[in-house]
C-alpha positions as CSV (number, residue, x, y, z in Angstrom):
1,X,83.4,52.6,83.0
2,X,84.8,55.9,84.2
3,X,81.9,56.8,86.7
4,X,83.0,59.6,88.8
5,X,81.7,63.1,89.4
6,X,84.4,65.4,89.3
7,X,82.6,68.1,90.9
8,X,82.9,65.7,94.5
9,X,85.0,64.1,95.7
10,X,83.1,60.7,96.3
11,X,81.5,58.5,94.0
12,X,78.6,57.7,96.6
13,X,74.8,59.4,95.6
14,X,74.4,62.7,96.8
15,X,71.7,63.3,99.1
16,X,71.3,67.2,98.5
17,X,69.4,67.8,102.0
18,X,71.6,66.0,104.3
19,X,74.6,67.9,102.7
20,X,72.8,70.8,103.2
21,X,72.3,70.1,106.4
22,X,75.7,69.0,107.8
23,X,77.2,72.7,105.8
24,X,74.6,74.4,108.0
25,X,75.5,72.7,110.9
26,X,79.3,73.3,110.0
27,X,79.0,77.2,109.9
28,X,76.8,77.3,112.9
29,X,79.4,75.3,114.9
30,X,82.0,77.9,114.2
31,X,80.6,79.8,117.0
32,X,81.9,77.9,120.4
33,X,79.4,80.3,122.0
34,X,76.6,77.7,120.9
35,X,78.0,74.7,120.7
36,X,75.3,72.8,122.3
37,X,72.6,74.3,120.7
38,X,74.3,73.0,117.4
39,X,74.8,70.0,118.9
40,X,71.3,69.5,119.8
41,X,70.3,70.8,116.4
42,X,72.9,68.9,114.6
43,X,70.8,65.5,116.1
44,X,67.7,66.6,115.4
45,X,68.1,67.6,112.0
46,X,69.7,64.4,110.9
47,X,67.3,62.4,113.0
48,X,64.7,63.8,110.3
49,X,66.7,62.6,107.0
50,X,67.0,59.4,108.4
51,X,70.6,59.5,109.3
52,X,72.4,58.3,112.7
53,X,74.2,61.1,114.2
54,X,77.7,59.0,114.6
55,X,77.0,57.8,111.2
56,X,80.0,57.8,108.3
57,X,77.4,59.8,106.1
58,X,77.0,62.4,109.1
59,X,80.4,63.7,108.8
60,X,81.0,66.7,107.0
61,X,83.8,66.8,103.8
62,X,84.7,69.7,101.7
63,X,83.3,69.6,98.6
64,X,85.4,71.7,96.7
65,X,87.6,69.8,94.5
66,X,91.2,69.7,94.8
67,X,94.1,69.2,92.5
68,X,97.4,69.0,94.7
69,X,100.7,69.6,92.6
70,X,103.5,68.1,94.7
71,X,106.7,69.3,95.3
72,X,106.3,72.8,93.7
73,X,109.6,74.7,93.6
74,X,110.5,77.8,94.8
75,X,113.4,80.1,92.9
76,X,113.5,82.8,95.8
77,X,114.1,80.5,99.2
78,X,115.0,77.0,97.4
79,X,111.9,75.7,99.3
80,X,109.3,72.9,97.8
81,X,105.6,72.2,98.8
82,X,102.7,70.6,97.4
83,X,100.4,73.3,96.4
84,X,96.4,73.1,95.9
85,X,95.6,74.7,92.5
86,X,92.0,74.7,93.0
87,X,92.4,77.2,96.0
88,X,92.8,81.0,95.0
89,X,93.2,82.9,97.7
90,X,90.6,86.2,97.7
91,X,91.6,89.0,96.0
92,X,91.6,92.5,97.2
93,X,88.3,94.6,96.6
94,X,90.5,97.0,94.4
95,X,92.3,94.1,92.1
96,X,91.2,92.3,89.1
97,X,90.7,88.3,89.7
98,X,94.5,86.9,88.6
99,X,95.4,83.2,88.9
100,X,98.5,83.6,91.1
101,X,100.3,80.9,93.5
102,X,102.4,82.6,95.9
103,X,105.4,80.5,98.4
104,X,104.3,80.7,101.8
105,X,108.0,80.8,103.3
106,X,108.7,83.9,101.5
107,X,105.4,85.1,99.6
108,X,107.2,84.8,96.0
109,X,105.3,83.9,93.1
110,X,105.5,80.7,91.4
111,X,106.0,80.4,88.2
112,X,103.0,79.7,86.1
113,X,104.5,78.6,83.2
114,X,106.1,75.7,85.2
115,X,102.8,75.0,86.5
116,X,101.4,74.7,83.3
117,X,103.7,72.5,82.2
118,X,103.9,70.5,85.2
119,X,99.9,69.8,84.3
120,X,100.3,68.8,80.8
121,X,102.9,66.6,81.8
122,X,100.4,64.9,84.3
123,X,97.7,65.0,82.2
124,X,100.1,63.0,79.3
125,X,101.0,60.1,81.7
126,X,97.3,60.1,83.2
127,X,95.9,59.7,79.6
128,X,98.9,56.9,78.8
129,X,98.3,55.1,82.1
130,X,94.7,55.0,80.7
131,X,95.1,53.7,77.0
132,X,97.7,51.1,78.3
133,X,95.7,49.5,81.1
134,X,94.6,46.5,79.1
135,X,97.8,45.7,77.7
């Protein structure tokens, strides 16, 4: 049975207040000015949902999904990286929301089409690695 929440990343339950908790302690620790306040929050706070402080379950993972698209190819400076195509980065106040990849030796755009077809190819051999597992 295909039991996975493709929202997270982990198959685990989700407790919705100790996530809560561990994102609030995450943006109050970007401040170095009070780290041991956070600190000393940080304990108390998952001292009340029940959680050890050193715990595996205390440590705080980004939940936004990813979908990492290896060795993408760039025309312009014949460079390759893997690229996260669930990561926009924020448009400016005065643009209109575009779905844009850019290189990040030389800022050119990839191309999207190649993208595209880059993802129906994986989603082919994902969906024929599926249907030929009990064979």
């Amino acid at each position: 049975t295909l039991n996975q929440n493709l929202l997270m990343k982990t198959d685990r339950p989700v407790n919705p207040v100790l996530e809560f908790v561990k994102s609030v302690i995450v943006v109050l620790g970007l401040d170095s000015e009070v780290d041991a306040e956070v600190h000393a929050l940080k304990r108390s706070l998952l001292a009340q949902v029940g959680v050890a402080e050193y715990s595996n379950l205390a440590k705080w993972e980004n939940p936004c999904p990813t979908l990492i698209l290896p060795d993408c190819y760039c025309k312009e400076c014949q460079e390759t990286r893997d690229i996260n195509l669930c990561y926009l980065p924020p448009a400016e106040d005065d643009e209109p929301r575009q779905i844009h990849w850019f290189c990040e030796d030389c800022g050119t755009e990839y191309d999207v089409v190649t993208i595209k077809h880059r993802l129906i190819e994986y989603a082919h051999k994902s969906l024929q690695q599926y249907q030929l597992q009990d064979l």
